[in-house]
VEXLO-463511 format. One line per field, with one value per atom (N, C-alpha, C): y, x, z; atom name; residue number from 1. Coordinates in nm, 4 decimals. Layout:
# VEXLO-463511
v <- Y/...
u <- X/...
w <- Z/...
name <- CA/...
resi <- NUM/...
//
This chain:
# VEXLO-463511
v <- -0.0830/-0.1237/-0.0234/-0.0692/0.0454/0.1157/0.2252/0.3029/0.2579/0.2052/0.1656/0.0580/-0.0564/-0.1534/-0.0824/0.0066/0.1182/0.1722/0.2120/0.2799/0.1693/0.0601/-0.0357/-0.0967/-0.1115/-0.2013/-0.0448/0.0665/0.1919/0.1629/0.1737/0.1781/0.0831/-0.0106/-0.1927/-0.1600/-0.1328/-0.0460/0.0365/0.0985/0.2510/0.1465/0.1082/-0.0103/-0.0735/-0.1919/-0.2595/-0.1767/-0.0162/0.0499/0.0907/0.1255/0.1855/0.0763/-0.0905/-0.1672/-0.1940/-0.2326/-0.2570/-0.1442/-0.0121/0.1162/0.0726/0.0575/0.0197/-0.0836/-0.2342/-0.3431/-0.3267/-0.2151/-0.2100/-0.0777/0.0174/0.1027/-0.0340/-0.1301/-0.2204/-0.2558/-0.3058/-0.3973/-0.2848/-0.1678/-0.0672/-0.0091/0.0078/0.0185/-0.0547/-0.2126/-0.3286/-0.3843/-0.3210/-0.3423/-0.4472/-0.4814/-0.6263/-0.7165/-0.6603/-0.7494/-0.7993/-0.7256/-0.8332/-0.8423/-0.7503/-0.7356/-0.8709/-0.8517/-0.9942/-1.1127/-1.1699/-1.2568/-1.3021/-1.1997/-1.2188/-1.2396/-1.2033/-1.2248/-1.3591/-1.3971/-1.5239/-1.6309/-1.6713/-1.7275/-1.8074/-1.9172/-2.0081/-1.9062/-1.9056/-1.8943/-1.6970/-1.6734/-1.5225/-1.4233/-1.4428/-1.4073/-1.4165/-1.5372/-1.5473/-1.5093/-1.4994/-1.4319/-1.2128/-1.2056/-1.0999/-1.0946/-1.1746/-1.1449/-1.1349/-1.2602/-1.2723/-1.1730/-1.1039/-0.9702/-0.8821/-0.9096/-0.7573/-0.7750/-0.9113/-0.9292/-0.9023/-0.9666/-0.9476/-0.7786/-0.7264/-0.5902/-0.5252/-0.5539/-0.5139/-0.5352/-0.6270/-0.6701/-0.5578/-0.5508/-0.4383/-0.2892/-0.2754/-0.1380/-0.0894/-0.2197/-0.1313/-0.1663/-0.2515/-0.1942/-0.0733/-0.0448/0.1325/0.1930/0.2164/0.2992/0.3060/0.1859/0.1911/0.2485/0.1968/0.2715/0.4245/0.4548/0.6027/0.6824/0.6160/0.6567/0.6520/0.5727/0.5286/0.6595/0.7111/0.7715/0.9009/0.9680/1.0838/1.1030/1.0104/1.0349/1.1549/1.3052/1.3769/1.3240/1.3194/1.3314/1.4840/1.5282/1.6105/1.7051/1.5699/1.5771/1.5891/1.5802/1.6273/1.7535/1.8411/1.9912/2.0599/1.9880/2.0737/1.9931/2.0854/2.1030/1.9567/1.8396/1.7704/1.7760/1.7116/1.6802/1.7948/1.8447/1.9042/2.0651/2.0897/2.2462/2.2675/2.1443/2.1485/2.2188/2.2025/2.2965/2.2281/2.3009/2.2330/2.1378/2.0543/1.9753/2.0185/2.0315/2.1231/2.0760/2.1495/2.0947/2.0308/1.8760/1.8090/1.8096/1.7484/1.7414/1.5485/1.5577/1.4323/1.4095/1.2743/1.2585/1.0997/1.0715/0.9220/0.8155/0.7210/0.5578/0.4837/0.4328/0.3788/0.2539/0.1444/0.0280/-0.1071/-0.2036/-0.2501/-0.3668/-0.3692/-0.4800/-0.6050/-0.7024/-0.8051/-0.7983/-0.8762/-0.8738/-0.9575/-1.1059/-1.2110/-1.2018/-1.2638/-1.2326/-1.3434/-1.3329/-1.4923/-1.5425/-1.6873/-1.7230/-1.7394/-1.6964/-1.6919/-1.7825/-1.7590/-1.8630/-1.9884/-2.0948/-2.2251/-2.1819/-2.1697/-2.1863/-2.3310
u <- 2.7534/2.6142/2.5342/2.4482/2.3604/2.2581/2.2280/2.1332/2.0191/1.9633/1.8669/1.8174/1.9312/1.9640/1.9538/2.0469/2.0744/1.9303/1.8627/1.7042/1.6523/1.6593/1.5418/1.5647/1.6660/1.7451/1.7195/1.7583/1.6817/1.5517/1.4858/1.3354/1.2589/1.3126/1.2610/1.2783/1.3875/1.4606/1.3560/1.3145/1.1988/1.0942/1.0431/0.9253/0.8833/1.0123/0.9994/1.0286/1.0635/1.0817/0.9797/0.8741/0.7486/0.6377/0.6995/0.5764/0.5917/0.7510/0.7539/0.7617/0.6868/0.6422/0.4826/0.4345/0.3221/0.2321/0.3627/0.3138/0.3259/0.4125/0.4437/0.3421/0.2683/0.1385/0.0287/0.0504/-0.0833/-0.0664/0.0347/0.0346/0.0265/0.0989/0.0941/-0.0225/-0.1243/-0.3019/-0.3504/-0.2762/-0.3949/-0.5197/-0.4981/-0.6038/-0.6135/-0.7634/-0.8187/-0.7509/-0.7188/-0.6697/-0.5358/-0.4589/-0.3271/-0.2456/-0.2062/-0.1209/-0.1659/-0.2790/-0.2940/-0.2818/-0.3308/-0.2792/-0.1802/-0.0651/0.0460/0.1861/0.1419/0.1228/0.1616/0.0354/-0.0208/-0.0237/0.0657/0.0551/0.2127/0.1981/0.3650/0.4338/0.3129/0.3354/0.3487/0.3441/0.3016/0.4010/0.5262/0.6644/0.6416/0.6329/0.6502/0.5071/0.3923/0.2996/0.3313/0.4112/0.4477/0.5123/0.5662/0.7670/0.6605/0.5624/0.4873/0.3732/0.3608/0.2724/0.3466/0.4697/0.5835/0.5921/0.6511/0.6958/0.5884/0.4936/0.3901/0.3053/0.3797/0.3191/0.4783/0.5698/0.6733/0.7108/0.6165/0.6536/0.5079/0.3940/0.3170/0.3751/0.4345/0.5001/0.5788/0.7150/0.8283/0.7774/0.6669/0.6103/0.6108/0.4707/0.4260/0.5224/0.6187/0.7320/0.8171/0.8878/0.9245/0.8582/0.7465/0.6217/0.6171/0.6212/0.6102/0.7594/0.8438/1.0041/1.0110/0.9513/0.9643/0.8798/0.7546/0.6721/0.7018/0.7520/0.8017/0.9892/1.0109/1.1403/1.0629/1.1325/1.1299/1.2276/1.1485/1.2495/1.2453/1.4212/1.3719/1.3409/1.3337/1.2538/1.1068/1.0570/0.9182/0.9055/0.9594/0.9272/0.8794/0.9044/0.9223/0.7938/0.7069/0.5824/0.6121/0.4537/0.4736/0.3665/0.3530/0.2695/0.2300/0.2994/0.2822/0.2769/0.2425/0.1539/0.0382/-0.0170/-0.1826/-0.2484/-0.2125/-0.3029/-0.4016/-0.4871/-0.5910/-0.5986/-0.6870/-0.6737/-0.7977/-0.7471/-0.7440/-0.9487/-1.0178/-1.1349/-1.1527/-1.2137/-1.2378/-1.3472/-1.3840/-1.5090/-1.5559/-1.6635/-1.7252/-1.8210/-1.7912/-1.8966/-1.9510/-2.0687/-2.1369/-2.0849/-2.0648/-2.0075/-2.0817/-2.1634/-2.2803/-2.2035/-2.3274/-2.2780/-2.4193/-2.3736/-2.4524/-2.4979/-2.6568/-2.6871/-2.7308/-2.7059/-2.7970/-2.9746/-3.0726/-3.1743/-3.2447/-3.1589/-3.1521/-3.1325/-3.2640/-3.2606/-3.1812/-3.1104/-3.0693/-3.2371/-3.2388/-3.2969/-3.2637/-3.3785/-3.3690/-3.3067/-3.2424/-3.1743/-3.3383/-3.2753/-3.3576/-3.3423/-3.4344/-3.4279/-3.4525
w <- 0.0801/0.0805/-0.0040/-0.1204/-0.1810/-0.0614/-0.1322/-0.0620/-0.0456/-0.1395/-0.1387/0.0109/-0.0039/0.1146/0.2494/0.2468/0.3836/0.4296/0.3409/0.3637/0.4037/0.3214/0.3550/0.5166/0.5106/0.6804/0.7672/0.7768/0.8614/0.8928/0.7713/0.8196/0.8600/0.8355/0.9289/1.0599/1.0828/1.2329/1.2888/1.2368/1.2966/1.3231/1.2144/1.2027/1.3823/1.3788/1.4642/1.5794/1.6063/1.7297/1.7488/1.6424/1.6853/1.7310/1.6627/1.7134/1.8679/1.8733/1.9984/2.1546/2.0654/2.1624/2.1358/2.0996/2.0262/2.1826/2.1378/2.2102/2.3670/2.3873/2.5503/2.5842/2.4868/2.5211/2.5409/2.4586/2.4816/2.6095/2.6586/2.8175/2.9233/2.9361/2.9858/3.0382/2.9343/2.9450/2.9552/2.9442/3.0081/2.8830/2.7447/2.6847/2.6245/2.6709/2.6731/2.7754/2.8554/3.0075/2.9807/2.8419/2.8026/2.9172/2.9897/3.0600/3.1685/3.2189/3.3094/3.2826/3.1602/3.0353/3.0208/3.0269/2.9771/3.1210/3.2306/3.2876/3.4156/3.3884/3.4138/3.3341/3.2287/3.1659/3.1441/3.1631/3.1184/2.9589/2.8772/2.7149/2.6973/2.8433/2.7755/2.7211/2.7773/2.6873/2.5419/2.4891/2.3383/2.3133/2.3416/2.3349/2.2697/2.3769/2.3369/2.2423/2.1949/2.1109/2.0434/1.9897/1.8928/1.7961/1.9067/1.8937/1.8240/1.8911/1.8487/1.7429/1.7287/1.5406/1.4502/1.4900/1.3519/1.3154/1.4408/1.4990/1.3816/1.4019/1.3214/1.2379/1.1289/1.0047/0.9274/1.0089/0.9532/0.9551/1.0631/1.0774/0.9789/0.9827/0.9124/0.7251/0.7354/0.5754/0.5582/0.6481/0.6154/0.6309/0.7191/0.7367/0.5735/0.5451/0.4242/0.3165/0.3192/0.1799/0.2194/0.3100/0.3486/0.3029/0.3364/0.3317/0.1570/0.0751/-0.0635/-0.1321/-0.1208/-0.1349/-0.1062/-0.0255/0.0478/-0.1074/-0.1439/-0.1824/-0.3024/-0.3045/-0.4346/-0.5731/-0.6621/-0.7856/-0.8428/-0.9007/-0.8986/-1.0477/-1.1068/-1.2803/-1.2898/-1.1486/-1.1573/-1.1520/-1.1582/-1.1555/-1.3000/-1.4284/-1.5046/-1.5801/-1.6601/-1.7243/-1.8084/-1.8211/-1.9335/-1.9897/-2.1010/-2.1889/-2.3006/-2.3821/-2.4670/-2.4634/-2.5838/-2.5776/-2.5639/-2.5438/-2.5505/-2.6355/-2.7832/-2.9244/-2.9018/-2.9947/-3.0011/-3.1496/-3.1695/-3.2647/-3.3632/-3.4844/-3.5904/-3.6257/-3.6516/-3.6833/-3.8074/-3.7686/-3.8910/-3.9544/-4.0910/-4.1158/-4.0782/-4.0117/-3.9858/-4.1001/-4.1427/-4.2356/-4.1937/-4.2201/-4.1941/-4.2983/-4.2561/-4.3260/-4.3104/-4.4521/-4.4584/-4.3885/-4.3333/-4.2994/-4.3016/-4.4016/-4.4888/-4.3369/-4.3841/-4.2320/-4.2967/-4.2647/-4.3674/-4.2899/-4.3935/-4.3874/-4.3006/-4.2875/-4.2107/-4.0886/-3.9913/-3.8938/-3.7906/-3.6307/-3.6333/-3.4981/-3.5435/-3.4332/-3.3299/-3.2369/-3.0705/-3.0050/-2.8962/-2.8750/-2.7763/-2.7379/-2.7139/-2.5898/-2.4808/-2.3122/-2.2876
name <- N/CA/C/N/CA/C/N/CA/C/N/CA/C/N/CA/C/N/CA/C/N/CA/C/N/CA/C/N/CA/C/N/CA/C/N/CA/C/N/CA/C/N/CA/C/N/CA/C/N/CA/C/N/CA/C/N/CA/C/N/CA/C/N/CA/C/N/CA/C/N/CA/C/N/CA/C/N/CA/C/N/CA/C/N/CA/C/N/CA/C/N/CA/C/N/CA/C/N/CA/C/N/CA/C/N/CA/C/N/CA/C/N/CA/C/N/CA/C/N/CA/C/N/CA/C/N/CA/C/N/CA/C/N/CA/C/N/CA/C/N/CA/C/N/CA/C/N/CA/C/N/CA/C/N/CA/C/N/CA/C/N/CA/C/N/CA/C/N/CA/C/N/CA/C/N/CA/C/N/CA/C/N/CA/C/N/CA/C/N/CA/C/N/CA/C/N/CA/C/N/CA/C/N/CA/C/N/CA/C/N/CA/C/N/CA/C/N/CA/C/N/CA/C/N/CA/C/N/CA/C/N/CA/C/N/CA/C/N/CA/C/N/CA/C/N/CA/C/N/CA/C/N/CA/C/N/CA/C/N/CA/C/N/CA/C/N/CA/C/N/CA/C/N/CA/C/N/CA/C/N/CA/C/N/CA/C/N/CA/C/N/CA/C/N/CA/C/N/CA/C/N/CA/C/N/CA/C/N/CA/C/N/CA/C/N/CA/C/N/CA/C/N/CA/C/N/CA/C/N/CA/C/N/CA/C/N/CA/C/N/CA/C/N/CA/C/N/CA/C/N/CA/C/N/CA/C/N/CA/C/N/CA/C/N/CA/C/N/CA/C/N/CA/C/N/CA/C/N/CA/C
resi <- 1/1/1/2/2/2/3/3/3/4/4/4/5/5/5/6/6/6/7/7/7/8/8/8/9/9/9/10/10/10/11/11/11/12/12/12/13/13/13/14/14/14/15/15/15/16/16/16/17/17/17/18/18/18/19/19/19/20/20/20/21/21/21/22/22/22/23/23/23/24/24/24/25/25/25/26/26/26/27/27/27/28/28/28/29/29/29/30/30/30/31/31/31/32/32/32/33/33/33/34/34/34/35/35/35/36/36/36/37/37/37/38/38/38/39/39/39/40/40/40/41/41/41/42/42/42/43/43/43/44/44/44/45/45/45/46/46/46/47/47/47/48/48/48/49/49/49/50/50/50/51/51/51/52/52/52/53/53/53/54/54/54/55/55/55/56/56/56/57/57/57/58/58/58/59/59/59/60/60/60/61/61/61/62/62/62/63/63/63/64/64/64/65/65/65/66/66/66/67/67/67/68/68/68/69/69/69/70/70/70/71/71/71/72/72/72/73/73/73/74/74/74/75/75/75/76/76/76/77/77/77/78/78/78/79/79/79/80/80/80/81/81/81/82/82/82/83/83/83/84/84/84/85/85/85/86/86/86/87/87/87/88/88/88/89/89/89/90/90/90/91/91/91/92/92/92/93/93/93/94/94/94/95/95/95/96/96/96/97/97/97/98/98/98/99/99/99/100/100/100/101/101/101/102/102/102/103/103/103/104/104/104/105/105/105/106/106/106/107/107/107/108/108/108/109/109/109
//
């Protein structure tokens, strides 16, 4: 399996472990009454799954983008862009630029 694959399937993994620590702090504290909700409710199981997943498809993004972002290369260490001289002084001179005389008419409102 590439590495790349291996990272990506890990950190979906973390993702969905932190949503679904996440979704069981929400019921746990009751916030917004979920826990009674959920509960009391025929639907409130998949209520949850439902929470979790969409709670774990935001997660193991950031997790990945974080895991992607965090990677060092390690060709960034070394100085770029030049010697930074300076660029040699020129002489500026003005370029006439011929205008016609003709004016155009306004436009019509």
């Amino acid at each position: 399996m590439p590495k790349l694959v291996r990272l990506y399937i890990t950190q979906v993994a973390i993702g969905f472990g932190i949503a679904g620590a996440f979704v069981a702090m929400l019921l746990w504290f009751n916030v917004a009454n979920l826990w009674h909700l959920v509960t009391h409710s025929d639907k409130g199981l998949l209520a949850v799954v439902v929470l979790w997943f969409a709670n774990g498809i935001v997660f193991a993004g950031v997790q990945f983008a974080i895991a992607i972002m965090r990677m060092k290369d390690d060709d960034d260490d070394e100085p770029r862009g030049g010697h930074r001289q300076g660029v040699m002084a020129r002489e500026y001179m003005a370029i006439p630029v011929r205008v016609d005389d003709r004016r155009r008419p306004a436009p019509r409102r």
